[in-house]
VOPAGU-2260 file (C-alpha; in pm, 1 decimal, decimal comma):
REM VOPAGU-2260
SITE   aa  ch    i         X         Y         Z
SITE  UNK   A    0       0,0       0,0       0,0
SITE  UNK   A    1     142,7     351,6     -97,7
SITE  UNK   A    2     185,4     667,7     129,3
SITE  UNK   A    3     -45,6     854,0     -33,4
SITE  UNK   A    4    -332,0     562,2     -39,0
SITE  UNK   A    5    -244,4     512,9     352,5
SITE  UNK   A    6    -248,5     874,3     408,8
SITE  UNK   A    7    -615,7     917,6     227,5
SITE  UNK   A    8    -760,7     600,4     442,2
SITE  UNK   A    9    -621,8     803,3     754,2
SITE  UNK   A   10    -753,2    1162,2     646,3
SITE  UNK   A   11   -1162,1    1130,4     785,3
SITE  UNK   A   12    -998,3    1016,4    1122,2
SITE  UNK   A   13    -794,2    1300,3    1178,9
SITE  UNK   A   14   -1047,6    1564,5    1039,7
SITE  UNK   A   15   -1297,5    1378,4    1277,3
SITE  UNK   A   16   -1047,9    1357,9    1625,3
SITE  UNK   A   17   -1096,6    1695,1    1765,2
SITE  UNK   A   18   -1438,4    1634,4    1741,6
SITE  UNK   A   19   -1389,3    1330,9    1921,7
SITE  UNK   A   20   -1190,6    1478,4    2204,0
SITE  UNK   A   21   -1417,2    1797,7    2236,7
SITE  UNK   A   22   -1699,0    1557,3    2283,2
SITE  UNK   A   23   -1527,2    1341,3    2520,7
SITE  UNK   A   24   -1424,9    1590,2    2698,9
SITE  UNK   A   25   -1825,8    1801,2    2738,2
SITE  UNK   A   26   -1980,2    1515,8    2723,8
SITE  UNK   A   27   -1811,7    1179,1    2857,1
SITE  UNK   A   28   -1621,4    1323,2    3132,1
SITE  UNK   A   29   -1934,4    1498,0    3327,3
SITE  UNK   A   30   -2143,5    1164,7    3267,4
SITE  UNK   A   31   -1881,0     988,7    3423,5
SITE  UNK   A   32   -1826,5    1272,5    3711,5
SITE  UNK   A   33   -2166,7    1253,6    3789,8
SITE  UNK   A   34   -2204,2     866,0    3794,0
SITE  UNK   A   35   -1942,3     835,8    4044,6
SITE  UNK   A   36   -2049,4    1138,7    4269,3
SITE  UNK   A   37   -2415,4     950,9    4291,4
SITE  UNK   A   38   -2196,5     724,2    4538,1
SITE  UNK   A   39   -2115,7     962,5    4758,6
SITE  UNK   A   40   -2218,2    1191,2    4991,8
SITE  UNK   A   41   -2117,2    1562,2    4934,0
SITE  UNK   A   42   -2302,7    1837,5    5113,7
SITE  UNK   A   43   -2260,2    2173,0    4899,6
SITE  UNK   A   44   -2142,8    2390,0    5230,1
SITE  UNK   A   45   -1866,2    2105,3    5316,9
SITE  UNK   A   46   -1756,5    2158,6    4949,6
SITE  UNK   A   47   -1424,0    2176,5    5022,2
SITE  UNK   A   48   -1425,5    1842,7    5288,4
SITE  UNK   A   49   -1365,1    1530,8    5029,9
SITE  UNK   A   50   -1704,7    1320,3    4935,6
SITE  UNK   A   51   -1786,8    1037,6    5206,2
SITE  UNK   A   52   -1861,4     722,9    4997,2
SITE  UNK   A   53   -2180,6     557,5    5092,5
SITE  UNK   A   54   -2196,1     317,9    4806,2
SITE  UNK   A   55   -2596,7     254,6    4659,6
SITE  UNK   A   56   -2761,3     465,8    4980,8
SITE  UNK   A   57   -2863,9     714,1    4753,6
SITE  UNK   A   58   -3046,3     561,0    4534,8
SITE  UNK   A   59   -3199,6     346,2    4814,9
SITE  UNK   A   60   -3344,6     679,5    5000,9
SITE  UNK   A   61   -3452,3     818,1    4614,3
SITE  UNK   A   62   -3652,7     506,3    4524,4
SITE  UNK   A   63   -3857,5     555,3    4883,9
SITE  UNK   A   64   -3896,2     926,4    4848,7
SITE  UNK   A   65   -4238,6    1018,5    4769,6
SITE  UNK   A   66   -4210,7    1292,5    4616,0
SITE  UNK   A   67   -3928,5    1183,1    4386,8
SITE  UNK   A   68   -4198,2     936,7    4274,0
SITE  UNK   A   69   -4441,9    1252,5    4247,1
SITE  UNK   A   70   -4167,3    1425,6    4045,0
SITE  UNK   A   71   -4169,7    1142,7    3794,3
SITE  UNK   A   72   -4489,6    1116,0    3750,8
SITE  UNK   A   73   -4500,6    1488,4    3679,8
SITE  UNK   A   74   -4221,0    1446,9    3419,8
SITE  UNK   A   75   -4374,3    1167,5    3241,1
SITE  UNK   A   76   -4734,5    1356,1    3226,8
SITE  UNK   A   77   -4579,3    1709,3    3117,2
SITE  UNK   A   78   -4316,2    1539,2    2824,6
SITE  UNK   A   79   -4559,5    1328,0    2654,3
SITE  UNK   A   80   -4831,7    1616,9    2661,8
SITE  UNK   A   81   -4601,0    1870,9    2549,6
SITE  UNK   A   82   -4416,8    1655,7    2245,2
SITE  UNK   A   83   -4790,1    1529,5    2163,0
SITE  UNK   A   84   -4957,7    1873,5    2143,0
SITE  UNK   A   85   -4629,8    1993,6    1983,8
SITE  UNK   A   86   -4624,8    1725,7    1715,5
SITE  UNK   A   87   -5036,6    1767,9    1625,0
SITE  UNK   A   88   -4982,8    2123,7    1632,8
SITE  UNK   A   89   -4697,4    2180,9    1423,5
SITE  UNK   A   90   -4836,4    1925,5    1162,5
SITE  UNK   A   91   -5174,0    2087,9    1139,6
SITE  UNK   A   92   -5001,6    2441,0    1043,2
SITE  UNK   A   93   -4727,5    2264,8     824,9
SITE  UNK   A   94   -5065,0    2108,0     639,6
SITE  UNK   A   95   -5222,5    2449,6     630,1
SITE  UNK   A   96   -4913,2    2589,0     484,5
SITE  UNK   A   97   -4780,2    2301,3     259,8
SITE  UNK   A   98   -4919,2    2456,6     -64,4
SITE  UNK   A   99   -4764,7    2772,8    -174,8
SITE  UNK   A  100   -4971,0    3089,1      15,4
SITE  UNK   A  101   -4875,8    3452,4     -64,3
SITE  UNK   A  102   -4684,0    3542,4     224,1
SITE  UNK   A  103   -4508,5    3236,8     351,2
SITE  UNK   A  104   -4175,3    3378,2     400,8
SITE  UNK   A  105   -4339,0    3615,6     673,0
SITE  UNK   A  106   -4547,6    3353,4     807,7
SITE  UNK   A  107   -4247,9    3159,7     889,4
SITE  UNK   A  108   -4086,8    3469,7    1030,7
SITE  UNK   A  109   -4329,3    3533,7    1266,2
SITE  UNK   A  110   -4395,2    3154,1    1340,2
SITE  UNK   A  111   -3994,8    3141,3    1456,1
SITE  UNK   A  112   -4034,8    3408,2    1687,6
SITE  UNK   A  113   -4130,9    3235,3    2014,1
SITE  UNK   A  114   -3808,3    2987,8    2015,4
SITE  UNK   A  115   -3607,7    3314,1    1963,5
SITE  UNK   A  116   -3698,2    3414,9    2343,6
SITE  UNK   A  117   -3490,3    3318,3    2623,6
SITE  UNK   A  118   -3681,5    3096,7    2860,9
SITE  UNK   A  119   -3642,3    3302,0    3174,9
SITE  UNK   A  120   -3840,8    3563,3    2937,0
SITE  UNK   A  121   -4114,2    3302,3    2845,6
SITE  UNK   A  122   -4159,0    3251,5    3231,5
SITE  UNK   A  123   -4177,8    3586,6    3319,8
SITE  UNK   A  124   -4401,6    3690,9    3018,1
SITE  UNK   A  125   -4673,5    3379,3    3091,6
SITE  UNK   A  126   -4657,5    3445,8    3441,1
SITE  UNK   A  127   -4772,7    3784,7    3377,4
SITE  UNK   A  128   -5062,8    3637,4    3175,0
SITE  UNK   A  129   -5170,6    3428,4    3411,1
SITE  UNK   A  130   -5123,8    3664,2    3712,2
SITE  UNK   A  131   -5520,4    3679,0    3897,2
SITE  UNK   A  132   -5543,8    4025,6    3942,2
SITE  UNK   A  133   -5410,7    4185,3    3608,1
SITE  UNK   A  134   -5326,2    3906,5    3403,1
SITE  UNK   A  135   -5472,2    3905,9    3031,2
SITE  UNK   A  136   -5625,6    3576,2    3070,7
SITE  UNK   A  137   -5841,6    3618,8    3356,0
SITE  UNK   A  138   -5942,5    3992,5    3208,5
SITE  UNK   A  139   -6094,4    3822,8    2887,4
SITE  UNK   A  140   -6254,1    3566,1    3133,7
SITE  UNK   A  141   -6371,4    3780,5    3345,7
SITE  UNK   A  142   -6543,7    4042,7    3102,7
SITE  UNK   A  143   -6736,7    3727,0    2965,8
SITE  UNK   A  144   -6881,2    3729,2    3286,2
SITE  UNK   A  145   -6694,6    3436,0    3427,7
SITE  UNK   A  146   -6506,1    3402,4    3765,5
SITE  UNK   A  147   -6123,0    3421,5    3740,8
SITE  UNK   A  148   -5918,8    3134,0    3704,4
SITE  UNK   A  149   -5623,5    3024,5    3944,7
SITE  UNK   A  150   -5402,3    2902,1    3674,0
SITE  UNK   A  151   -5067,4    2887,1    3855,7
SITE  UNK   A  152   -5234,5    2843,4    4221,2
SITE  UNK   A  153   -5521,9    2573,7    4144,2
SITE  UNK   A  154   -5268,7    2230,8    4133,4
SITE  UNK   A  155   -5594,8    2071,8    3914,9
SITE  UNK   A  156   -5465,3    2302,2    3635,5
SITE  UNK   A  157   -5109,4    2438,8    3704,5
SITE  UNK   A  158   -4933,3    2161,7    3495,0
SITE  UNK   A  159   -5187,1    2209,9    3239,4
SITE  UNK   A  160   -5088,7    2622,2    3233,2
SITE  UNK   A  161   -4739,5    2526,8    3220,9
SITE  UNK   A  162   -4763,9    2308,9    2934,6
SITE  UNK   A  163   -4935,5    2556,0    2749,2
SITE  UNK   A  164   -4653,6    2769,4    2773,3
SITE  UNK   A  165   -4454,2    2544,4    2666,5
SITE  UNK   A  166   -4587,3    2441,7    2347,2
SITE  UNK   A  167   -4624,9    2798,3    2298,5
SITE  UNK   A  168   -4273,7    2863,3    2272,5
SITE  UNK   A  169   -4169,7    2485,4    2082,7
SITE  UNK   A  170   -4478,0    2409,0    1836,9
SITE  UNK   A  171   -4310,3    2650,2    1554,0
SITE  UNK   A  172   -3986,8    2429,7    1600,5
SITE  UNK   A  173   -4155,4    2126,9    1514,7
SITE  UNK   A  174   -4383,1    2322,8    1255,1
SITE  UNK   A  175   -4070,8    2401,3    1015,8
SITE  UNK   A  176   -3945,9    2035,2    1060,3
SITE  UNK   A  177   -4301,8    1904,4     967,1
SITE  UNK   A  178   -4310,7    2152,1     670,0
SITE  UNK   A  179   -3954,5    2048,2     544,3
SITE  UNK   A  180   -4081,0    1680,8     589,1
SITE  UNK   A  181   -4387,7    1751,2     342,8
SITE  UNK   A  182   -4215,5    1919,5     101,7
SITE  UNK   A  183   -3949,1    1667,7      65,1
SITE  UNK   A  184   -4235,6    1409,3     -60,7
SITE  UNK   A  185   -4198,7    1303,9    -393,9
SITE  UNK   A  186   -4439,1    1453,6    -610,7
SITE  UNK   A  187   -4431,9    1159,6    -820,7
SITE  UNK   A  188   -4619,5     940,2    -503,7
SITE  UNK   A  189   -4863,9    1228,8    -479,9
SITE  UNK   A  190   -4922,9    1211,4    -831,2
SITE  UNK   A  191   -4989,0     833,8    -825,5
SITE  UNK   A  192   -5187,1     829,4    -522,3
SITE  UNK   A  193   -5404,0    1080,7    -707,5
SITE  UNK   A  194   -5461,0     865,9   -1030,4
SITE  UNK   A  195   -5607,0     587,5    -805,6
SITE  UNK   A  196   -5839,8     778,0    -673,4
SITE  UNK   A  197   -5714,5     907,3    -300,1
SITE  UNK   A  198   -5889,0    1120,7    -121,9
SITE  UNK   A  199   -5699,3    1405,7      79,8
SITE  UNK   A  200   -5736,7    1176,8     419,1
SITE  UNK   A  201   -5625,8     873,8     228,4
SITE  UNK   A  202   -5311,7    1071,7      61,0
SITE  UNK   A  203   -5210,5    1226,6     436,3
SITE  UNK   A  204   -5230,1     879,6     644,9
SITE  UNK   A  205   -5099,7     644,8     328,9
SITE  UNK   A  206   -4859,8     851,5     138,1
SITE  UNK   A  207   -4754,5    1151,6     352,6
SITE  UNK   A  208   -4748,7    1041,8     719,4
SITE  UNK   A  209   -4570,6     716,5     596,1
SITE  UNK   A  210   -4295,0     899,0     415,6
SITE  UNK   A  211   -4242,8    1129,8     693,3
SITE  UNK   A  212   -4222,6     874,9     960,7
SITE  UNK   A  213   -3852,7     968,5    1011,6
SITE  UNK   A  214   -3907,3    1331,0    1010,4
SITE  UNK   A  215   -4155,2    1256,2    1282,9
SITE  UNK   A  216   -3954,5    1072,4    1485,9
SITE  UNK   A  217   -3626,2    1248,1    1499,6
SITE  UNK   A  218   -3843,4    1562,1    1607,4
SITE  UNK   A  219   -4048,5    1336,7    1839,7
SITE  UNK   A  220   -3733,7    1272,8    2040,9
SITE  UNK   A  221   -3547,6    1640,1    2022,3
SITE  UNK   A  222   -3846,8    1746,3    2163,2
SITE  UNK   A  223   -3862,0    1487,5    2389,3
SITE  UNK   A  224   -3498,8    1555,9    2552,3
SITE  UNK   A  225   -3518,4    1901,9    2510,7
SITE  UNK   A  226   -3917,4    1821,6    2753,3
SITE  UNK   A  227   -3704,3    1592,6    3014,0
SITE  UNK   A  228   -3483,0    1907,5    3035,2
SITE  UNK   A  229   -3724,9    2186,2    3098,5
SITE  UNK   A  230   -3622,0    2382,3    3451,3
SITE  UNK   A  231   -3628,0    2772,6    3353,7
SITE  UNK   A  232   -3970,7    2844,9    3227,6
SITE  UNK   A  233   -4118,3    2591,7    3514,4
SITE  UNK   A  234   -3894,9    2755,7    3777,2
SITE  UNK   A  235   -3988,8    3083,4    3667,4
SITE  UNK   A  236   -4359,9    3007,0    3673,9
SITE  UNK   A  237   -4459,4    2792,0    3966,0
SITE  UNK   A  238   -4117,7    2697,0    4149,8
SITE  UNK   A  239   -4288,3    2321,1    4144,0
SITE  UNK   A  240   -4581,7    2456,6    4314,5
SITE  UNK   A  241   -4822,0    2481,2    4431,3
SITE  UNK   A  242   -4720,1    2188,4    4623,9
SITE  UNK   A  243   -4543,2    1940,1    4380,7
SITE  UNK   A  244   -4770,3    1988,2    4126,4
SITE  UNK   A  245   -4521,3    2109,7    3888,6
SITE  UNK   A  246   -4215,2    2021,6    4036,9
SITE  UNK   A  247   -4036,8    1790,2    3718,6
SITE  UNK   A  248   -3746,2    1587,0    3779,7
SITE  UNK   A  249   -3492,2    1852,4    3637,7
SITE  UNK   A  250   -3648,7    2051,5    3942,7
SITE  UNK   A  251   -3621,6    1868,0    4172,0
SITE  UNK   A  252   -3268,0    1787,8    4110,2
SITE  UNK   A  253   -3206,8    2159,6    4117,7
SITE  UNK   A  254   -3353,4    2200,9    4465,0
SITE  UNK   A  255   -3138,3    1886,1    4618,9
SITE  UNK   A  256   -2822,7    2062,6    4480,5
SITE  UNK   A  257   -2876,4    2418,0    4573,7
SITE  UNK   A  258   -3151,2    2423,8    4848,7
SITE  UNK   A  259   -3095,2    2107,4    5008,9
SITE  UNK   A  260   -2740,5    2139,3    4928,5
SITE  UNK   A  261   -2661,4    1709,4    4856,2
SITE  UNK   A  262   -2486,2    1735,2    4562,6
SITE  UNK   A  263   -2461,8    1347,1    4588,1
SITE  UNK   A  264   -2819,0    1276,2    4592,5
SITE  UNK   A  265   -2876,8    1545,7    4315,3
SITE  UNK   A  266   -2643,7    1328,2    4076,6
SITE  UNK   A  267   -2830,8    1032,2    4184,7
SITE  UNK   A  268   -3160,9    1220,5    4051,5
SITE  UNK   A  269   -2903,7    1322,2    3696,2
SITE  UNK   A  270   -2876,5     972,3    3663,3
SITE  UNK   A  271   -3221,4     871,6    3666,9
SITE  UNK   A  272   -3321,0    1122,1    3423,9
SITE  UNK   A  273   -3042,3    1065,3    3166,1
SITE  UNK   A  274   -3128,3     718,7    3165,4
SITE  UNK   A  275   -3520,4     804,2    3113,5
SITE  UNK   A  276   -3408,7    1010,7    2844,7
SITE  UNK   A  277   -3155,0     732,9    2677,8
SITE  UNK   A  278   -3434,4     482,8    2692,9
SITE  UNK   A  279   -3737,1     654,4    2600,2
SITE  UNK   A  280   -3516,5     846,7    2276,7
SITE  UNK   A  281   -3386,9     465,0    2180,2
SITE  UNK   A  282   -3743,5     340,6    2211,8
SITE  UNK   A  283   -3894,2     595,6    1967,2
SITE  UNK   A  284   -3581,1     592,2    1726,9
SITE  UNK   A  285   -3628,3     184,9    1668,1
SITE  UNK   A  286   -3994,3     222,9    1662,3
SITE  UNK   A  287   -3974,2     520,2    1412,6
SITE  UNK   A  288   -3682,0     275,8    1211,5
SITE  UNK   A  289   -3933,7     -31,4    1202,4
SITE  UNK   A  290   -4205,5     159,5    1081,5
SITE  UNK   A  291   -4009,4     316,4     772,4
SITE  UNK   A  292   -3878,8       9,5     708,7
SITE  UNK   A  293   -4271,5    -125,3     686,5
């Protein structure tokens, strides 16, 4: 084998090792920090004192904490209603939008906005909305001649106001994914579907849907990470309240590090949830692989 031959075999590797590293070192090397500090105990004011090693006793007092159970139940309940609405909202305006409409480009503009703002701002701005006395929600309520509505303090409707919020700001995400997806379809399937005699229902759920099932997917679980993840606009709005009624696992976490100050337990509860994630993201990914390949 020649130089230059060897030299062009090794090229990709070397173009692709500081990636490698970069990752390893972001991504690997916390995981792994974190893993091991879940077997220890590490208070957060004795910082500087070295971790006291207490083996699986963390996960033991997590798995018969209440309302770490509470918080997963939350998590589970707000992620799948969020990436659901998300999903059936996005496609429905992708589907209003798929043909060419005067005015698209601003349409997409404006539908872009809301994942432009920070999250602390989307907190701030919703809990405004939903504030009792002056919020803009309970004024339209109100001047229908309805009492106002608790939707932070009522915990029968908290998680619900929360989610809202949170669509709010995501849907257009998953709205220019969904468009991409349809206009990627082949006119040529349209075409065909047509000349048998498809109806527009029939052409969506056989030819469309079926085609984008990828599309879907891959958006199904950025959403769903990016849901697992959510802490600012939650914090922001309720604090978990009232009572745990909002309080997510990516809360909850936060409050064992820097309010209960066990930095060891905390990791226990980053464990947990990164496995949740890994699982649930493989889960959909193989599903959404099996069903293309149908």
């Amino acid at each position: 084998m020649s130089t230059t031959t060897l030299r062009s075999k090794k090229s990709p590797y070397l173009f692709l090792l500081p990636a490698v590293i970069f990752m390893v070192v972001i991504l690997i090397v916390p995981i792994v920090s974190g893993l091991r500090l879940s077997f220890f105990q590490w208070q957060l004011r004795d910082i500087a004192k070295a971790p006291t090693f207490v083996g699986f006793r963390n996960y033991g007092e997590l798995f018969s904490n209440e309302y770490f159970w509470e918080s997963v139940k939350v998590t589970i309940m707000f992620t799948a209603s969020v990436v659901s609405l998300e999903i059936i909202a996005g496609m429905i305006l992708a589907l209003l939008l798929e043909e060419g409409v005067a005015g698209l480009r601003l349409f997409r503009t404006l539908f872009i906005l809301p994942i432009m703002v920070a999250p602390v701002v989307v907190g701030v701005m919703w809990r405004f909305m939903y504030n009792p006395a002056y919020g803009k929600l309970n004024y339209f309520i109100t001047s229908m001649g309805f009492e106002p509505v608790g939707w932070l303090s009522d915990p029968s409707i908290a998680l619900f106001s929360v989610i809202i919020s949170e669509v709010w700001q995501w849907t257009p995400f998953v709205f220019l994914l969904c468009l991409a997806g349809l206009q990627g379809v082949p006119k040529e399937l349209s075409e065909a579907a047509t000349v048998d005699g498809a109806n527009y229902l029939q052409m969506l759920f056989r030819v469309k849907l079926p085609y984008m099932a990828s599309i879907i997917g891959i958006t199904a679980v950025l959403r769903l990470i990016d849901a697992f993840r959510s802490l600012v606009v939650i914090l922001n709005l309720t604090n978990g309240g009232p009572g745990v009624s909002t309080e997510v696992l990516s809360l909850h976490l936060y409050k064992l590090a820097f309010t209960g100050q066990r930095l060891g337990l905390a990791s226990t509860v980053a464990v947990i949830l990164l496995l949740l994630i890994v699982c649930l993201s493989i889960f959909l990914i193989v599903k959404s692989v099996r069903r293309e390949e149908r």
